[in-house]
DRENKEZA-847072 format. One record per residue (C-alpha): residue number from 0; x, y, z. Coordinates in steps of 0.25 Angstrom, whole numbers. Example, Ala and Ser with C-alpha at 12.3 -4.5 7.8 and 13.67 -1.06 7.14 Angstrom:
<vopas>
 resi     u     v     w
    0    49   -18    31
    1    55    -4    29
</vopas>
This chain:
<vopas>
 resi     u     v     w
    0   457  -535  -345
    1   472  -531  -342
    2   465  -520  -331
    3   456  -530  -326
    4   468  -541  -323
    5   476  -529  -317
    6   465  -527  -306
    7   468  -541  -302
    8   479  -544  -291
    9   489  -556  -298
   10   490  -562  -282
   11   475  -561  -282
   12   474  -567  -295
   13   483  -580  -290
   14   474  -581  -279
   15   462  -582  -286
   16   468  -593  -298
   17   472  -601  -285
   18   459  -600  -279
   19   450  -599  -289
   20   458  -605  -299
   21   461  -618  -292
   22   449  -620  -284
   23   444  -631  -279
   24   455  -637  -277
   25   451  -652  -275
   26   452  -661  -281
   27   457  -652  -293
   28   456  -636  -295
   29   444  -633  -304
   30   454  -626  -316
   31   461  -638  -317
   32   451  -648  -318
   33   442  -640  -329
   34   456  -639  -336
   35   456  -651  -337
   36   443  -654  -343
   37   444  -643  -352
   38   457  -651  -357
   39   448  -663  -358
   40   438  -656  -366
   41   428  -661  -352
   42   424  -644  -349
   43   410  -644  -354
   44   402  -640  -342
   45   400  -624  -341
   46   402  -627  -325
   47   416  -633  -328
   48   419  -623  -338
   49   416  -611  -328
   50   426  -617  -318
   51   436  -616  -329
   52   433  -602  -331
   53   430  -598  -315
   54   444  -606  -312
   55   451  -601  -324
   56   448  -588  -322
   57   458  -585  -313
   58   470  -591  -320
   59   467  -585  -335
   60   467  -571  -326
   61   481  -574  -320
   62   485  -578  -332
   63   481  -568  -340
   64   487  -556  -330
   65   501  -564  -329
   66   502  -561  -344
   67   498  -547  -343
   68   508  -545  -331
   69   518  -552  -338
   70   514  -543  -351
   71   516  -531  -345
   72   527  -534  -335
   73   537  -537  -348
   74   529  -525  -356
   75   535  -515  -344
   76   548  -522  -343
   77   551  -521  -358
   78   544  -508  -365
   79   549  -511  -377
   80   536  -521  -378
</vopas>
């Protein structure tokens, strides 16, 4: 997976978890209104919980490769680790 996260550009990456990620964006983005009904415990239809994963998606990615960078970017700095 760390291969796979590496192939993806980080500006791209942005791009995409403020298109994508945010979109629509009236009367409130998609992510944030089916985090809000997962909170509720209201995210029972499979189309609401596919918009969760579809708008997600994105953000877990960025996520996930600002660790690994952040990981690997003190791993070089301090060898010792």
């Amino acid at each position: 997976m760390h291969k796979l996260l590496d192939l993806i550009n980080l500006p791209i990456l942005i791009v995409v978890c403020l298109t994508l990620g945010l979109a629509p964006f009236m009367p409130e983005p998609h992510l944030w209104e089916k985090l809000k009904m997962l909170a509720s415990g209201e995210l029972t239809n499979p189309v609401d919980i596919f918009d969760l994963l579809l708008h997600g998606a994105p953000w877990i990615l960025l996520i996930i490769k600002l660790v690994l960078l952040s990981t690997n970017k003190r791993r070089h700095e301090d060898p010792s680790k």
